[in-house]
Z-matrix of the N, CA and C atoms (Angstrom, degrees):
N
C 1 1.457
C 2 1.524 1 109.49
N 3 1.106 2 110.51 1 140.80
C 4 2.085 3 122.36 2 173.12
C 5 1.171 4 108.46 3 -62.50
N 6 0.791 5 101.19 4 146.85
C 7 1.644 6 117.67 5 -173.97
C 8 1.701 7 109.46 6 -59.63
N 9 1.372 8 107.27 7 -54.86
C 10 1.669 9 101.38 8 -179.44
C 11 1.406 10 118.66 9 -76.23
N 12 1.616 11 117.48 10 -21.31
C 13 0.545 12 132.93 11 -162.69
C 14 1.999 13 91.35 12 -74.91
N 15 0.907 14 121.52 13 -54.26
C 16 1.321 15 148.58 14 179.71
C 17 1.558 16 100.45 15 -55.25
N 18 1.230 17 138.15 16 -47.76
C 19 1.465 18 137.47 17 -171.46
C 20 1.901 19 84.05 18 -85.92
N 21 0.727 20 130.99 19 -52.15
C 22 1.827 21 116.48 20 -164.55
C 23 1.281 22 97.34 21 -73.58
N 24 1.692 23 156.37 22 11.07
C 25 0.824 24 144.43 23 -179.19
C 26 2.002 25 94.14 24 -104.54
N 27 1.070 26 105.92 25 -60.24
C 28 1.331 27 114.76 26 173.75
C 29 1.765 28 115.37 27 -44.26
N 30 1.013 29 118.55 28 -55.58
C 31 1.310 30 135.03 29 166.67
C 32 1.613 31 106.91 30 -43.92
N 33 1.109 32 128.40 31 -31.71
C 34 1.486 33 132.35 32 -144.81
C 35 1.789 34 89.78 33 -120.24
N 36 1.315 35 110.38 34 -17.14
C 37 1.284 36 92.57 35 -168.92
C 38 2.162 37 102.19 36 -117.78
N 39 1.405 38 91.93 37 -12.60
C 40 1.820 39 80.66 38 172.12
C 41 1.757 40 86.59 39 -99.02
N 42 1.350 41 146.33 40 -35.98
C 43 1.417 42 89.04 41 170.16
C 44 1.700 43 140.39 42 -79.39
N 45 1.768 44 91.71 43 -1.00
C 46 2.235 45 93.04 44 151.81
C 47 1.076 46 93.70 45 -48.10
N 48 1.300 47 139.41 46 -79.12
C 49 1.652 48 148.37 47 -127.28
C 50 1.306 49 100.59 48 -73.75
N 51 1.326 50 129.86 49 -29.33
C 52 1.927 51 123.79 50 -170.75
C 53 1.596 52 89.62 51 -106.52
N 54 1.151 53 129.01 52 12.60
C 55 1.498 54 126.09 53 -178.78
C 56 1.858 55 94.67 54 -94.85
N 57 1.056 56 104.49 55 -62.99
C 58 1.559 57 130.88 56 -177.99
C 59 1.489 58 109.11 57 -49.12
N 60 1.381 59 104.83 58 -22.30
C 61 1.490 60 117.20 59 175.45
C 62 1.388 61 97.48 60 -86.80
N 63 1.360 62 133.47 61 -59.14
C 64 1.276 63 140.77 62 -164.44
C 65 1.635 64 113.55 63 -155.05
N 66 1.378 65 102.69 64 104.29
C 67 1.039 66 115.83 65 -154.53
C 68 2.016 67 107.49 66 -97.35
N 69 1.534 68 102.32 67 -38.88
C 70 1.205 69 80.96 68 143.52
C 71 1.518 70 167.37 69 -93.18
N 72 0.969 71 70.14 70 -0.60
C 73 1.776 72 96.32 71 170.97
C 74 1.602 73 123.85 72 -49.61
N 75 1.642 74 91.55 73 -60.88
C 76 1.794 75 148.93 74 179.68
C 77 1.994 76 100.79 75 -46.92
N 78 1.519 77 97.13 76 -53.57
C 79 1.746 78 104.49 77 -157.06
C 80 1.609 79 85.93 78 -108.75
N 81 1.367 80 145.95 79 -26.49
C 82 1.464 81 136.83 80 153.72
C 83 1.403 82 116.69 81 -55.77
N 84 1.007 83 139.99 82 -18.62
C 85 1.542 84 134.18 83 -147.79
C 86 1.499 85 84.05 84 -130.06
N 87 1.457 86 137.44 85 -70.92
C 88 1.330 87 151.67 86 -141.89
C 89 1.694 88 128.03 87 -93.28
N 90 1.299 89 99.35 88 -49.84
C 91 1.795 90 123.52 89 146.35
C 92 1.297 91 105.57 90 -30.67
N 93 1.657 92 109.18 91 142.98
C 94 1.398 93 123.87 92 162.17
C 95 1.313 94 105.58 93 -97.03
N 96 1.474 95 95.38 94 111.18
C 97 1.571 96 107.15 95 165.77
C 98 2.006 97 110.17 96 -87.47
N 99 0.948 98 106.09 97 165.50
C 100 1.664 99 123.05 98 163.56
C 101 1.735 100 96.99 99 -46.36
N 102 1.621 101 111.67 100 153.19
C 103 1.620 102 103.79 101 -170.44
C 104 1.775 103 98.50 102 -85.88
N 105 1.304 104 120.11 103 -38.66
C 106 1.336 105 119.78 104 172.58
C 107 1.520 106 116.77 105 -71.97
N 108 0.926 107 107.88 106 6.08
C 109 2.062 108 103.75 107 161.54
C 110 1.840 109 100.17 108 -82.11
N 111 2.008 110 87.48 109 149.57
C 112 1.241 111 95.98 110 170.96
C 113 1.483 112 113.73 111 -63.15
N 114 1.221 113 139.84 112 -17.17
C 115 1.546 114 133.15 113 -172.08
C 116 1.298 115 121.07 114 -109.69
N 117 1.680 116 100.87 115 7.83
C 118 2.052 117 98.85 116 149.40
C 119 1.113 118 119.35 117 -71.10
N 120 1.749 119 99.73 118 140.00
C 121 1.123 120 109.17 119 -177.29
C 122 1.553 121 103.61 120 -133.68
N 123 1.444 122 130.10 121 164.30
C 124 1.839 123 128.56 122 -157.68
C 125 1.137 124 98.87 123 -68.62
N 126 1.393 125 124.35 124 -51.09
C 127 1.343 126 129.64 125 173.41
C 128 1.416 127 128.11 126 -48.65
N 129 1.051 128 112.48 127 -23.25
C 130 1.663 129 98.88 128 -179.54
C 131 1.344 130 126.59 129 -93.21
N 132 1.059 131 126.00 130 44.56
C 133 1.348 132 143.72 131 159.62
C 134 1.381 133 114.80 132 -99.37
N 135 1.303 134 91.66 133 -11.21
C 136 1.829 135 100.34 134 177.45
C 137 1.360 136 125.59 135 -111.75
N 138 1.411 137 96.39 136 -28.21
C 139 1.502 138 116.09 137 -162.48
C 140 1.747 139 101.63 138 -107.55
N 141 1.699 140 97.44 139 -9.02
C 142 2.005 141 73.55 140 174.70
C 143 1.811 142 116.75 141 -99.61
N 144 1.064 143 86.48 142 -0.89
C 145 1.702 144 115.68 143 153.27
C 146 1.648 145 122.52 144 -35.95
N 147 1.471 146 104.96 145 -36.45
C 148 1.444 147 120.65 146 -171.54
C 149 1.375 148 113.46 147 -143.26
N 150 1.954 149 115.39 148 45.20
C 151 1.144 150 137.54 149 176.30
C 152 1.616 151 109.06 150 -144.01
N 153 1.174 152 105.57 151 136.14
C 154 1.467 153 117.45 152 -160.04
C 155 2.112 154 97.64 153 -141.33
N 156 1.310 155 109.53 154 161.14
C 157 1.386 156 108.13 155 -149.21
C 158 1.662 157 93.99 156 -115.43
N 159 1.430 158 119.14 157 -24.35
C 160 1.409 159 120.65 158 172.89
C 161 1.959 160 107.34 159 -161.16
N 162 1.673 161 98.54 160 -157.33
C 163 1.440 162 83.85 161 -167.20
C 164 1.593 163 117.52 162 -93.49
N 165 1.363 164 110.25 163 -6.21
C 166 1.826 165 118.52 164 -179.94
C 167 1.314 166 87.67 165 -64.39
N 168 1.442 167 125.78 166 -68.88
C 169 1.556 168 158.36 167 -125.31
C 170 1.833 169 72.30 168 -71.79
N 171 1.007 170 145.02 169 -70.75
C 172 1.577 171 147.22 170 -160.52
C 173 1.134 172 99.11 171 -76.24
N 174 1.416 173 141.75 172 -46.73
C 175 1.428 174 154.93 173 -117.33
C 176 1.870 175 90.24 174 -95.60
N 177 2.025 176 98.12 175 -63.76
C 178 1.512 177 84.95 176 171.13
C 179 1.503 178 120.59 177 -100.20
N 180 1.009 179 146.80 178 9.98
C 181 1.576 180 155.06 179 138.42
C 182 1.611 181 95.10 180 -46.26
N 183 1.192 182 144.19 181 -21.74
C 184 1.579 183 114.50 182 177.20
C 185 1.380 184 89.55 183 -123.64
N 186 1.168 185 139.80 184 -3.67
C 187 1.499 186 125.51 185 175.84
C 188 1.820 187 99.75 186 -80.99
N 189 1.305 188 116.90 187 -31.43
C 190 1.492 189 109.56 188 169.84
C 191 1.194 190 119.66 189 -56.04
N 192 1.575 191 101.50 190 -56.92
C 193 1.570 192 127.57 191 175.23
C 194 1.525 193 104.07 192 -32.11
N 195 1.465 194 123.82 193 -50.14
C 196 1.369 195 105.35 194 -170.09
C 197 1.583 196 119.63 195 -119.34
N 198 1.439 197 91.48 196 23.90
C 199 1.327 198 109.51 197 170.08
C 200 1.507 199 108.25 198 -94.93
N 201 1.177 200 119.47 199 -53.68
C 202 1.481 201 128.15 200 173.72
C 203 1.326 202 119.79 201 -78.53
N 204 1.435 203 103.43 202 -61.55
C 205 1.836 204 103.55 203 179.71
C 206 1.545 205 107.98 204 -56.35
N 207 0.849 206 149.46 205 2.25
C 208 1.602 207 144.59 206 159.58
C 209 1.169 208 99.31 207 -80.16
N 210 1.131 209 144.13 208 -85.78
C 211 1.757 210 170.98 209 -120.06
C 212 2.058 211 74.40 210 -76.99
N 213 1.533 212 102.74 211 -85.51
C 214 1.299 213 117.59 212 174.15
C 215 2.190 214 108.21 213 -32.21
N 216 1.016 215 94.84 214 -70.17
C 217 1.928 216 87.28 215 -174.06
C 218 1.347 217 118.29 216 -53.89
N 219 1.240 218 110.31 217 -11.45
C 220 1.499 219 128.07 218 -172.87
C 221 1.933 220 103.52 219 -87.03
N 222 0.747 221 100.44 220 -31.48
C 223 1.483 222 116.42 221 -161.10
C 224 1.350 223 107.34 222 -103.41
N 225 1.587 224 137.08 223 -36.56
C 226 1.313 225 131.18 224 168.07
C 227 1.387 226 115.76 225 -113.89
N 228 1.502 227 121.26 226 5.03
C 229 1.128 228 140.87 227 156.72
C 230 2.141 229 106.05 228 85.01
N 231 1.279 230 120.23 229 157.02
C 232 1.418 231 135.31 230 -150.26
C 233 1.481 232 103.93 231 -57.07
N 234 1.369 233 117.30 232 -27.50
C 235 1.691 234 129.96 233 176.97
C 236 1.559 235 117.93 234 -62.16
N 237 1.616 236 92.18 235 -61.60
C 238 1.560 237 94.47 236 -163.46
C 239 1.675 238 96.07 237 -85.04
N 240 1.353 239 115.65 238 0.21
C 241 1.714 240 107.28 239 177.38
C 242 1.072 241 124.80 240 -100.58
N 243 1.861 242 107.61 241 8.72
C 244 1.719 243 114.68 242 171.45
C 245 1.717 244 91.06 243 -98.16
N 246 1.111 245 117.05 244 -60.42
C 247 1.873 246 108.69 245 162.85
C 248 1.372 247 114.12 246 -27.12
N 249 1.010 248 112.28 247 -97.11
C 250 1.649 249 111.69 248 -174.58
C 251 1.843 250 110.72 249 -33.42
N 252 1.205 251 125.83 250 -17.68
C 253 1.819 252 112.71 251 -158.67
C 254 2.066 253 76.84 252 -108.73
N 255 1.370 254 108.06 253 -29.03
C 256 1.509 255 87.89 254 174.80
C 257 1.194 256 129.37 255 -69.43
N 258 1.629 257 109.85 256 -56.75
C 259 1.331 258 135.00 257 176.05
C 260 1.677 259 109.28 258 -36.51
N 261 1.520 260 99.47 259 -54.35
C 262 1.569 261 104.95 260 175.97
C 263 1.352 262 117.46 261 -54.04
N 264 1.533 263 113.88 262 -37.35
C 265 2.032 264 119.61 263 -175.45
C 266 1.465 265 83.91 264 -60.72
N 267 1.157 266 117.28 265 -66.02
C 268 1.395 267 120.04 266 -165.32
C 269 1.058 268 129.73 267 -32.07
N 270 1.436 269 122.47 268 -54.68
C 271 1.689 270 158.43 269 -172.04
C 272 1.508 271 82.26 270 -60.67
N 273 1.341 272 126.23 271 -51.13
C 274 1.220 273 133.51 272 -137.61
C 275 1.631 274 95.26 273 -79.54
N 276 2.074 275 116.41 274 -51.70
C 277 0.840 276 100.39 275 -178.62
C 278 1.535 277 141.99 276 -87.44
N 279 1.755 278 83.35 277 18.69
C 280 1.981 279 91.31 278 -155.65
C 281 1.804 280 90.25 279 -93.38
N 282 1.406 281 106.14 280 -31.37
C 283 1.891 282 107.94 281 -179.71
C 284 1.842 283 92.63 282 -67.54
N 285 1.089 284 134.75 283 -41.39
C 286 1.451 285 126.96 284 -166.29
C 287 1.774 286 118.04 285 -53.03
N 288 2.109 287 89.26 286 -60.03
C 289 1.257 288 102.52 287 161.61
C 290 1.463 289 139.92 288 -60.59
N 291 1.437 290 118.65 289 -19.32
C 292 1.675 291 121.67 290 136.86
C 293 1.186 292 135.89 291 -55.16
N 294 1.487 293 110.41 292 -37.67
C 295 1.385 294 114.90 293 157.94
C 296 1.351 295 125.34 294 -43.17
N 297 1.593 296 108.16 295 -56.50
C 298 1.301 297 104.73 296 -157.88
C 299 1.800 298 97.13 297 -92.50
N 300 1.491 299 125.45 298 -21.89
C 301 1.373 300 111.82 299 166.89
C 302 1.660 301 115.49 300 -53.93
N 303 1.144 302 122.95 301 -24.85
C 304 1.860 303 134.63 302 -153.90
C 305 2.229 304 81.52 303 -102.28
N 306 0.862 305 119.90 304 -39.09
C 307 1.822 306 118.79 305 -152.53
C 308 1.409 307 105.64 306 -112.17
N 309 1.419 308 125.31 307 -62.97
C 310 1.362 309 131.70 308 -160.58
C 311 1.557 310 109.81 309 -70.01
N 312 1.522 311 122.05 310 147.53
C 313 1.123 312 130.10 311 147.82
C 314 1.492 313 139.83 312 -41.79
N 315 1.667 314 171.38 313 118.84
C 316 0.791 315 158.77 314 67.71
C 317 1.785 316 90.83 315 106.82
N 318 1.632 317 97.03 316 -78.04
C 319 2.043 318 98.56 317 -165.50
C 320 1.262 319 94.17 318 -82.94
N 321 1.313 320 132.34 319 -28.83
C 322 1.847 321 120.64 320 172.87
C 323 1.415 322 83.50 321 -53.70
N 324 1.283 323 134.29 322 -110.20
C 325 1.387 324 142.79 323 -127.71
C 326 1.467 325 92.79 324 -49.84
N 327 1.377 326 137.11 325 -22.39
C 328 1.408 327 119.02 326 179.68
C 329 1.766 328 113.67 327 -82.19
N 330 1.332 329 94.93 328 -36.60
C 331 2.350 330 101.49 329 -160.77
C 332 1.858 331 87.60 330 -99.90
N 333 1.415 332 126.68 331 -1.22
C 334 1.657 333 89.29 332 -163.11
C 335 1.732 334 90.41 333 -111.48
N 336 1.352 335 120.55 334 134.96
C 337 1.191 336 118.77 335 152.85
C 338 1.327 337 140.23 336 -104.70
N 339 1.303 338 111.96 337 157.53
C 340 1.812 339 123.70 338 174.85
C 341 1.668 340 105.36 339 -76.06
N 342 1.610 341 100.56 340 117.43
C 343 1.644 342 91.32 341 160.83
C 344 1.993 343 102.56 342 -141.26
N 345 1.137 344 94.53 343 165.21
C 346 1.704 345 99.55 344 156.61
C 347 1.596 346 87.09 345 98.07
N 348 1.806 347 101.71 346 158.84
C 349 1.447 348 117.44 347 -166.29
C 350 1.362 349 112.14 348 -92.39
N 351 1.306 350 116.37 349 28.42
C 352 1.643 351 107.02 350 -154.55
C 353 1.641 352 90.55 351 -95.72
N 354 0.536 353 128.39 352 -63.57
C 355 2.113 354 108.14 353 173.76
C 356 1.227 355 118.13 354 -17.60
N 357 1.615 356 110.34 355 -41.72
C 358 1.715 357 101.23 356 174.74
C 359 1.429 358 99.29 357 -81.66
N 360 0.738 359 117.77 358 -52.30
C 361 1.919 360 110.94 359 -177.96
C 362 1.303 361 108.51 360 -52.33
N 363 1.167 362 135.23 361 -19.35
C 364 1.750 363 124.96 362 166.22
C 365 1.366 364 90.85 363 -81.01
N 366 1.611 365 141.50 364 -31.64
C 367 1.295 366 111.91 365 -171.02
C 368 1.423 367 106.31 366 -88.63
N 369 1.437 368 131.31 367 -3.52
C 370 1.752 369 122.78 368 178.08
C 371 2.082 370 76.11 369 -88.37
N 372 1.110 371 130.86 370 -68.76
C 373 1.482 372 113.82 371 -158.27
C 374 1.416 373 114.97 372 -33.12
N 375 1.772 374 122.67 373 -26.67
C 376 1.307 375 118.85 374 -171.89
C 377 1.679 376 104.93 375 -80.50
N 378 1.578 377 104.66 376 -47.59
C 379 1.099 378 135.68 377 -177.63
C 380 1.696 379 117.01 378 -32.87
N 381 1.725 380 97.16 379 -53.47
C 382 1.501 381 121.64 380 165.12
C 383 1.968 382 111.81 381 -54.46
N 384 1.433 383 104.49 382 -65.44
C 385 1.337 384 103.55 383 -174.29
C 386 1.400 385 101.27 384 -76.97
N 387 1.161 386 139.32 385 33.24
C 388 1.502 387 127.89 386 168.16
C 389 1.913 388 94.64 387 -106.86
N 390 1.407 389 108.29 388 -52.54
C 391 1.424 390 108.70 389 -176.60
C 392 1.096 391 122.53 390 -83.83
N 393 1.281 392 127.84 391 15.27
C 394 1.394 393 131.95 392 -165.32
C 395 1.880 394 102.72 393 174.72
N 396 1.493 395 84.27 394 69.30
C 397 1.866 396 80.69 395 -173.74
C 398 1.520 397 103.75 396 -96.06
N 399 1.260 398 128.20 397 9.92
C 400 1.273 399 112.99 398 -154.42
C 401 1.964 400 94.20 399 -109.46
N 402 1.643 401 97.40 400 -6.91
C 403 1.731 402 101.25 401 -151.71
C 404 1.848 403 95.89 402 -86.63
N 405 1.210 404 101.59 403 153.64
C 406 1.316 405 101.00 404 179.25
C 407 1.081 406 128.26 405 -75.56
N 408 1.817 407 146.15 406 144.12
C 409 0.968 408 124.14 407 135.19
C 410 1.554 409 109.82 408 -120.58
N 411 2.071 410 91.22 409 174.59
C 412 1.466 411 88.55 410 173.90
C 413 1.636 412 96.68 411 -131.10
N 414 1.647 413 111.55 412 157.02
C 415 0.914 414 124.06 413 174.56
C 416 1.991 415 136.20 414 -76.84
N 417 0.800 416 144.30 415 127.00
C 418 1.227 417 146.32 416 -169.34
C 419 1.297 418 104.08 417 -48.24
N 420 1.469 419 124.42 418 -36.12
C 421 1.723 420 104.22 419 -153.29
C 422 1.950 421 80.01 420 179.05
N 423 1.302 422 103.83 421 99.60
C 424 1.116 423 141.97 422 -15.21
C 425 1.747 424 118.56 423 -92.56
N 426 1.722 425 116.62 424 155.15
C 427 1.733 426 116.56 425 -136.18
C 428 1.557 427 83.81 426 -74.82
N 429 1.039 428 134.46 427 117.25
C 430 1.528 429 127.68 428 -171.16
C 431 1.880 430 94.14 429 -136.06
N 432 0.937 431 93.42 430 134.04
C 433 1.939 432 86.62 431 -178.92
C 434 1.593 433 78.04 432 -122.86
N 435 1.452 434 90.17 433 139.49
C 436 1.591 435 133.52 434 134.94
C 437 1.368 436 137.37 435 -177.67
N 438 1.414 437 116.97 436 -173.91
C 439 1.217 438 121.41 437 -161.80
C 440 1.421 439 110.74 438 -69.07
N 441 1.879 440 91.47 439 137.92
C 442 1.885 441 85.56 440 178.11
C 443 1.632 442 146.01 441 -43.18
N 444 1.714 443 94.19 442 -33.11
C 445 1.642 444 107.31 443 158.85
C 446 1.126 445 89.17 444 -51.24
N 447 1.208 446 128.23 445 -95.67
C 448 1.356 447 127.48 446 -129.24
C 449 1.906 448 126.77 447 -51.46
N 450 1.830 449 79.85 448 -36.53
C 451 1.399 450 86.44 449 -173.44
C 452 1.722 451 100.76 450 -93.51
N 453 1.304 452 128.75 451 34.54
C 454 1.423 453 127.12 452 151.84
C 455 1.443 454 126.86 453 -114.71
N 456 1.550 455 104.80 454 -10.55
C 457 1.334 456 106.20 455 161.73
C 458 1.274 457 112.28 456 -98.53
N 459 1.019 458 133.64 457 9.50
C 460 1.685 459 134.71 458 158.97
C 461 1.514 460 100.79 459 -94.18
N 462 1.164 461 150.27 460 -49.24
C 463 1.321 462 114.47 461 176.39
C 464 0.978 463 117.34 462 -70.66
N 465 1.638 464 135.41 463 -18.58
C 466 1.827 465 135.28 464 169.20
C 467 1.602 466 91.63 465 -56.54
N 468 1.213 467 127.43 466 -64.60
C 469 1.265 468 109.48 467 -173.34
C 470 1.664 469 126.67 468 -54.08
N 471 1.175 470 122.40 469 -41.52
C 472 1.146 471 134.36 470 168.45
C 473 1.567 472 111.87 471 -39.02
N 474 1.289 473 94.62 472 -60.70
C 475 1.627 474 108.67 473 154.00
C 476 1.378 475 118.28 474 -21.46
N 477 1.244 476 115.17 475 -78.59
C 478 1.482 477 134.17 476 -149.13
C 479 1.578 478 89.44 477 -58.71
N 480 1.240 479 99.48 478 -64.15
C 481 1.754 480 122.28 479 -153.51
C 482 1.583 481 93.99 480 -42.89
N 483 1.700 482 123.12 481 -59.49
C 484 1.104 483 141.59 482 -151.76
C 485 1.719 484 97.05 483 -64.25
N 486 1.423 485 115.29 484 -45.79
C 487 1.279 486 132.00 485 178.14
C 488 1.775 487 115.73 486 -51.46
N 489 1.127 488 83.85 487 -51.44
C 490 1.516 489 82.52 488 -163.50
C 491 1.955 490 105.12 489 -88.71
N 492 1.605 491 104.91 490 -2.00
C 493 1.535 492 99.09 491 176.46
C 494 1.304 493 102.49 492 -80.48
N 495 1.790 494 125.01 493 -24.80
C 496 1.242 495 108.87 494 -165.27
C 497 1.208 496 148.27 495 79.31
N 498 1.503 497 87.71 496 28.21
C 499 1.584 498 106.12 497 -164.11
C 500 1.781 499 134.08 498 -55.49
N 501 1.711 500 88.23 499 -25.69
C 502 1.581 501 94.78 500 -168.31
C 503 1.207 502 106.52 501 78.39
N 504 1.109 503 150.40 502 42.39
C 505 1.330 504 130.36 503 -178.78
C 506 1.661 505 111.58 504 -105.39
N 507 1.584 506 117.46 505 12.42
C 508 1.599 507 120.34 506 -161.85
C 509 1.507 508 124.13 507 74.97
N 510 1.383 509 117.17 508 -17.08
C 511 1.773 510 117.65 509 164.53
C 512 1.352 511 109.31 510 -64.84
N 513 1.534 512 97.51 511 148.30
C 514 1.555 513 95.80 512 170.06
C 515 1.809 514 96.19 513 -93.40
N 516 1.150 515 153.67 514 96.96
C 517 1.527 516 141.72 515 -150.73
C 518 1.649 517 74.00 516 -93.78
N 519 1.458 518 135.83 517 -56.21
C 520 1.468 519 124.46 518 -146.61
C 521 1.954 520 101.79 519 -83.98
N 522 1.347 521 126.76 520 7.48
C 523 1.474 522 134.38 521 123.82
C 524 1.531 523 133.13 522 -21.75
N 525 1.794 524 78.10 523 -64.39
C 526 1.674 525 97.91 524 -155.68
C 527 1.600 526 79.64 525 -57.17
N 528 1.559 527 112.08 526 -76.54
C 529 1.384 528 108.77 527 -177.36
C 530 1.279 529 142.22 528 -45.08
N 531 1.054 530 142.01 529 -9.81
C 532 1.293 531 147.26 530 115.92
C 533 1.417 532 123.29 531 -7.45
N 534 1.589 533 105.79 532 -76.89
C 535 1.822 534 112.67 533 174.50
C 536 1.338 535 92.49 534 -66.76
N 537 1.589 536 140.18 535 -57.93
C 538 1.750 537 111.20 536 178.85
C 539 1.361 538 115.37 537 -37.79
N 540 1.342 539 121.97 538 -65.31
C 541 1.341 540 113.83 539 -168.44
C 542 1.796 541 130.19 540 -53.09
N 543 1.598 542 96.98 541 -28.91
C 544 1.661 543 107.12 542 177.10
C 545 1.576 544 97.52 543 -79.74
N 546 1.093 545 128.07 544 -31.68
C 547 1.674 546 140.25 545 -172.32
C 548 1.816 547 93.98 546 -58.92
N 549 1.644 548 111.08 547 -70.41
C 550 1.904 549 113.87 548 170.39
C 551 1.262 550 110.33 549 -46.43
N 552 1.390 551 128.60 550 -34.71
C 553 1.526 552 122.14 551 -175.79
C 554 1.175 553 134.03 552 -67.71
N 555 1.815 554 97.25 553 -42.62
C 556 1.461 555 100.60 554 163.81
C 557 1.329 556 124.71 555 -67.48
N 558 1.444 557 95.73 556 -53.91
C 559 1.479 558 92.66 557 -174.76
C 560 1.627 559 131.76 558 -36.97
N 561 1.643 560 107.97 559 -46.28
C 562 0.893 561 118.62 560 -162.40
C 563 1.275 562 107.39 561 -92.74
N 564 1.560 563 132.64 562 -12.81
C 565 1.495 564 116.20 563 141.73
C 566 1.554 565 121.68 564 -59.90
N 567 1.177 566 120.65 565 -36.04
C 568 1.299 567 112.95 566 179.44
C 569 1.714 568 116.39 567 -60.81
N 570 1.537 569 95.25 568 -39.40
C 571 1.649 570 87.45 569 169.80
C 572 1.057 571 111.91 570 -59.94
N 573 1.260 572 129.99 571 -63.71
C 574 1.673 573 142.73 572 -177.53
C 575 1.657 574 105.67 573 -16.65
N 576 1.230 575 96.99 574 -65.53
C 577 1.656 576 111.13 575 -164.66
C 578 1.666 577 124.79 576 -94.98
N 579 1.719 578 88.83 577 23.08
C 580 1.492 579 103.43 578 -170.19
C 581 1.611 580 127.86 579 37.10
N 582 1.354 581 109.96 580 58.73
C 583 1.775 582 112.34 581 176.27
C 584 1.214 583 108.28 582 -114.76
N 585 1.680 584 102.35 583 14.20
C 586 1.954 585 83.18 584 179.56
C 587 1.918 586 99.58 585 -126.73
N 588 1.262 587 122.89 586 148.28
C 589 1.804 588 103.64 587 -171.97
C 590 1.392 589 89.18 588 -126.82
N 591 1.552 590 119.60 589 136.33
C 592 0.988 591 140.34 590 161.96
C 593 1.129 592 147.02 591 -132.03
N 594 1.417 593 143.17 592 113.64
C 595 1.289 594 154.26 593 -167.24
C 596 2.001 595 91.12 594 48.21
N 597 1.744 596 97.55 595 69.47
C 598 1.529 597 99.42 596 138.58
C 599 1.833 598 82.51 597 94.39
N 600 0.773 599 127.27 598 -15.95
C 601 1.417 600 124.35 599 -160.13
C 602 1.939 601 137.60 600 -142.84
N 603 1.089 602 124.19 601 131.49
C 604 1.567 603 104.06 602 -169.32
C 605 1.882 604 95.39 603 -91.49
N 606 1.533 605 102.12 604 133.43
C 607 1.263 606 135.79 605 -166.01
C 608 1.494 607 116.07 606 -101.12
């Protein structure tokens, strides 16, 4: 396992473990709230990054994490893959917080918070099928193989669709897209401007 890749897994999983201890404490203090709620705090733009709400919600957020962010840290090397996994949380939470300034009510934008890494994990999922779109995967449930293009613009879409129906269901879906979209951005400047080398070659 990569090294950063390896410290954000650890990180991600003792604050599960002090959450589980005290959970409100954990998602009051650490959670990204809205910036005009009383319970923002400077830090949590950083720290809700490495807060998760139960054990699926962590379970597959770090099984991506070290499925991709290895493959990925390996490939643009330990520097540009703490940038890119931030930039992406980030991306992830700045489209959310437009969302909910443009959609949400008054006490939503004050009591509901943003937690969990999955914005950066839509930006390593893009990240993955940008450098390696041709490689297969298959899915857990249901076992569906295909190509990484393919199968990353079907969950962006899945995304979209889910987003814009409005379901209520507690996802942030316009998150996920966020870290996708900062996930295409980087990448594809880095190709552009040749800073990333792959199989023998700058890309």
């Amino acid at each position: 396992m990569t090294s950063v890749t390896k410290h954000l897994l650890f990180i991600n999983i003792i604050m599960f473990v002090a959450t589980l201890f005290n959970e409100q404490f954990m998602i009051g203090t650490f959670s990204m709230f809205y910036p005009a709620s009383p319970f923002f705090r400077i830090w949590q733009p950083v720290t809700h990054l490495f807060m998760h709400g139960g054990f699926f919600h962590i379970f597959f957020n770090m099984y991506s994490l070290f499925l991709f962010g290895t493959v990925i840290e390996r490939t643009i090397g330990s520097k540009k893959f703490v940038v890119f996994y931030f930039l992406s949380g980030f991306g992830a939470m700045l489209l959310h917080l437009l969302t909910m300034y443009l959609t949400a009510d008054p006490i939503s934008q004050a009591l509901t918070p943003m937690l969990g890494a999955s914005g950066a994990i839509y930006g390593l999922f893009i990240g993955y099928g940008m450098l390696f779109p041709d490689s297969i995967l298959t899915l857990i449930f249901p076992p569906i193989s295909l190509k990484a293009k393919w199968m990353m613009l079907i969950f962006v879409g899945i995304e979209l669709v889910i987003g814009l129906a409005d379901t209520n269901d507690g996802v942030a879906h316009f998150a996920h897209l966020g870290g996708a979209l900062l996930g295409f951005l980087l990448i594809f400047y880095w190709k552009k401007s040749g800073k990333i080398w792959l199989r023998d070659k700058w890309i």
